[in-house]
N, C-alpha and C positions, 0 to 999 in steps of 0.2 A: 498636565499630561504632556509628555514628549513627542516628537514626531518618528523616531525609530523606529523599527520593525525588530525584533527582539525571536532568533530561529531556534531552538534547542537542536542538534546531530546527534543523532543517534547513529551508535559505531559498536563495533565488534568482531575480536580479532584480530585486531590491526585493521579493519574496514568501514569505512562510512557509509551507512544505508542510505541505497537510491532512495528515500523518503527527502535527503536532505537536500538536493539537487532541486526536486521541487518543488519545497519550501522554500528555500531562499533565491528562486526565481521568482516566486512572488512575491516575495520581501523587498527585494530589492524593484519591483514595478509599483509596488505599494510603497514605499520610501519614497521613489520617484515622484510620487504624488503630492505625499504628505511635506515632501523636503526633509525628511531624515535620512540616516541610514541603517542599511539592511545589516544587523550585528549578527553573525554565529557563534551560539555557545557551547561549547565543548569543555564538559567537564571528566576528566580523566586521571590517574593514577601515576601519569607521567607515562606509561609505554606509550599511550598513541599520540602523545604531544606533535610528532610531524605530523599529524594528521590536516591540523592546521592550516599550511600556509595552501594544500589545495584545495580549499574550502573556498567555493567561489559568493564572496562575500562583502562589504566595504572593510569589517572589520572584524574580528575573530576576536572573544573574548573564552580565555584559555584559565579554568580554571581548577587546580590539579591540588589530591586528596588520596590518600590512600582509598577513602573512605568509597572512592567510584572506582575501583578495580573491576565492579559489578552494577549492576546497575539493582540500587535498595530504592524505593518511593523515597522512602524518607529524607534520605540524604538530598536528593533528588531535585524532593520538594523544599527544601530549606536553600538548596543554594538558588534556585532558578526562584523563591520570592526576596530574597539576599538583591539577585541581581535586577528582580524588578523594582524596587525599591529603590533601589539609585540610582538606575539610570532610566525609569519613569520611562517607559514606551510605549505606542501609542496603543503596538499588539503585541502579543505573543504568541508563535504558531508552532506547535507540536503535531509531529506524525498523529496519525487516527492508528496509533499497533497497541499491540498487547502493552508498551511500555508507555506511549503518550496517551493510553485511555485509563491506566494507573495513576500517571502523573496529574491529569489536566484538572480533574474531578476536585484532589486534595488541596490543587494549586488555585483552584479558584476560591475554595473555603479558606483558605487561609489569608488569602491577600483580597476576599472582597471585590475581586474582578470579573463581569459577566462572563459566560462560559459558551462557546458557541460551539458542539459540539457534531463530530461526524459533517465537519464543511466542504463545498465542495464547490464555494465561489465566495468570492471575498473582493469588494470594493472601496474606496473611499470615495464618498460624496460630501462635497464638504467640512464640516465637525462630524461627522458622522459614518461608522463601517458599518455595510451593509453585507451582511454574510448568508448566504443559500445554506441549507444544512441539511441535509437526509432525516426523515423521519418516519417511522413506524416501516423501518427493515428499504428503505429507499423508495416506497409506496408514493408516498409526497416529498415535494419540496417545499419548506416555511424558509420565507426571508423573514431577516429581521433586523434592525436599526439598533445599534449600539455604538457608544463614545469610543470605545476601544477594549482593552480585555484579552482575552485566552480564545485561539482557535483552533479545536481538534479537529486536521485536515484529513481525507479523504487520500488515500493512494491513487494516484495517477488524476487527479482533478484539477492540476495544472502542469503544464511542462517544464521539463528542468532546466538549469540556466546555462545559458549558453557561455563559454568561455571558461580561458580557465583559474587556478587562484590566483595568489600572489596578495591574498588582503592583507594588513596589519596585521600582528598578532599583539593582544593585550594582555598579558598577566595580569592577574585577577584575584584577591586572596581569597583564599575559603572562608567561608563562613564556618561563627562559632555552632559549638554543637553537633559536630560531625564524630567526637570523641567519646560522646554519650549516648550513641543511637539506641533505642530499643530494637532496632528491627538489627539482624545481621544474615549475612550469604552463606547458605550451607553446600548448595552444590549445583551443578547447572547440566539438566538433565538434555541430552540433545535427542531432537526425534529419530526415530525412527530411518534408517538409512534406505532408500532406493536404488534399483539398477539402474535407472536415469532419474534426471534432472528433467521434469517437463519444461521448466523455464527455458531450457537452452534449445527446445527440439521447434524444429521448421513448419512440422507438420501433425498435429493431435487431432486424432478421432476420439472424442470426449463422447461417453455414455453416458445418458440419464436414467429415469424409475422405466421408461420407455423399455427398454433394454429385456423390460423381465424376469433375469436370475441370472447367477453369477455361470450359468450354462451356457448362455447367447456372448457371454464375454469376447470369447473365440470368434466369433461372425468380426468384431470389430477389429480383433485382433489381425486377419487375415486383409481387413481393408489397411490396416494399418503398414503390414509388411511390404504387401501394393505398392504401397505412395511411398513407402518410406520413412514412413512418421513410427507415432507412438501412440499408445490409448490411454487416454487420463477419464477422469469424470466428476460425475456431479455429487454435490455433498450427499443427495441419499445414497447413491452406489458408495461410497467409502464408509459411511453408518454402517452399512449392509454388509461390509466387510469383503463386496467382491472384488475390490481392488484398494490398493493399499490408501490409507490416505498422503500419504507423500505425490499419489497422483488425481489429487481434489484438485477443482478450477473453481477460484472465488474466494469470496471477502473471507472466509475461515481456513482456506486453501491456501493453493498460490497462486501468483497475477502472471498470466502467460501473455506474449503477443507474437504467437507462430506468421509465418506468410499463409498458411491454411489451416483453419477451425470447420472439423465438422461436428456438427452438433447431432450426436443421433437420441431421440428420444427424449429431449431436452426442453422442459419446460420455457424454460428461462428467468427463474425465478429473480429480483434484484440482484441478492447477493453473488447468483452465477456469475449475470452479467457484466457484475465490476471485477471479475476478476478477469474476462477474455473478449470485452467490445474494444481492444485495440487491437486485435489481429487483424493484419491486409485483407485477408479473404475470408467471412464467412456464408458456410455453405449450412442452411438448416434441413434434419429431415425430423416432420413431428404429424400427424393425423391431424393433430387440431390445430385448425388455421387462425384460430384467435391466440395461440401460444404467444407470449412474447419474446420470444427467442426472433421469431422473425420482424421484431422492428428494428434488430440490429443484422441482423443477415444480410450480407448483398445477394443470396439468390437460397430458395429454400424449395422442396417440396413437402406436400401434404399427405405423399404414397407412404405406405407401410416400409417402416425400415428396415423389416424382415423381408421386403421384396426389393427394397433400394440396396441395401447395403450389398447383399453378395452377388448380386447382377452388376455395380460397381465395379467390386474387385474380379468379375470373369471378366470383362472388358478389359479392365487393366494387366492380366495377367496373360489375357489372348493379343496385346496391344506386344506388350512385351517380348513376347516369343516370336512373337513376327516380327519384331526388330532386330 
């Protein structure tokens, strides 16, 4: 076994998913360890070939195929055990998305590699990675001791690398079998379109089951206009269809990191939480003081948020007008 760190990038559209920034910040601290280097593999159809060289990386291994125009498992899976096979690495790290929990599963069956999945701490001791992994929905954490292998990382469980490319680029030939696929691309449905983008907003008043009905929506909506922000929410209000899911917070959502999260009614169930414990500020409002919302909160109360919320926004609105 090698001492490399071995990254797959995942990209789309001409763009590289923040997944890959930090992945290969840990690749390359894990490299550092082991005395390898941090390799990024980007396999591509030839359009996003520049994608490459700003790929903060040691060395960028570029391997292009009609066959990835799209992203097929299979294809996928055949080039990325192609590449583990040669060049013997000690890991292997793939996003934890819809595309590296397709990939990792088949990638480990086929190449015989333990599978460390949903990680969200990754060391070397030794001959030996020790990888933290989420289990039973992020309830616990199981470590576990392994030679090296496949690790499905966790969004936002390490931070991204600092500086910028300029690695290598290695052309890399395809592997055979890409001309005989069973699987093929039929079409690539995009969701559902929003009036915002919660990723990008400063300020989300995020609703949970607390909320009620999709009638109290408005109460948050009004603190919302307040501050200036936006209202997103938690996986049950977008089940429940009160607000669109383009504005869910968490692991089946999106990962926001506003300057201010309030959380009204908000359990804090795991998956919320990984998707909004990097915001600057948060502010909890829930009855129950065992909620785990407030072991990420910087300041929370336990008052009713039908009496918190629009006593909030008169404040804010009588602050205003006297200004």
């Amino acid at each position: 076994m090698g001492n490399d760190i071995l990254v797959l990038v995942e990209h789309h559209a001409g763009a590289v998913h923040d997944s890959a920034a930090e992945l290969l910040g840990k690749a390359r601290e894990l490299a550092a360890a082991t005395g390898g280097e941090a390799l990024a593999v980007l396999l591509h159809d030839g359009s996003a070939a520049s994608l490459a060289s700003g790929l903060p990386a040691d060395r960028v291994l570029s391997v292009e195929h009609e066959a990835f125009a799209h992203f097929l498992p299979e294809a996928y899976v055949l080039a990325m055990a192609g590449l583990m096979a040669d060049r013997d690495p000690r890991l292997t790290l793939v996003a934890n998305t819809t595309v590296g929990m397709d990939l990792a599963g088949s990638l480990s069956a086929r190449t015989s590699a333990p599978l460390a999945a949903y990680c969200i701490g990754l060391e070397v001791e030794g001959d030996v990675v020790v990888a933290t992994n989420q289990v039973f929905g992020g309830k616990l954490h199981a470590e576990v001791e392994m030679p090296g292998g496949i690790a499905s990382v966790v969004a936002g469980a390490f931070p991204p690398a600092e500086g910028a490319g300029g690695a290598t680029v290695e052309s890399v030939g395809a592997p055979d079998g890409l001309g005989n696929l069973r699987m093929r691309f039929l079409a690539r449905v995009e969701p559902e379109t929003s009036d915002v983008d919660i990723t990008a907003q400063d300020i989300l008043i995020s609703v949970g089951r607390g909320i009620g009905g999709d009638e109290n929506i408005e109460l948050a909506e009004d603190l919302a206009g307040a501050l200036g922000g936006v209202v997103s929410a938690s996986r049950p209000v977008a089940d429940a269809g009160w607000l669109p899911k383009t504005r869910q917070v968490g692991k089946s959502g999106r990962k926001v990191k506003p300057k201010l999260y309030i959380a009204c009614g908000i359990s804090g169930a795991p998956e919320h939480l990984e998707g909004m414990r990097d915001a600057d500020l948060i502010i909890a409002i829930n009855t129950d003081e065992n909620a785990p919302i407030f072991d990420v909160a910087h300041f929370g109360t336990t008052e009713d948020l039908f009496d918190v919320v629009p006593a909030l926004t008169e404040a804010l609105e009588a602050a205003a007008s006297a200004a």
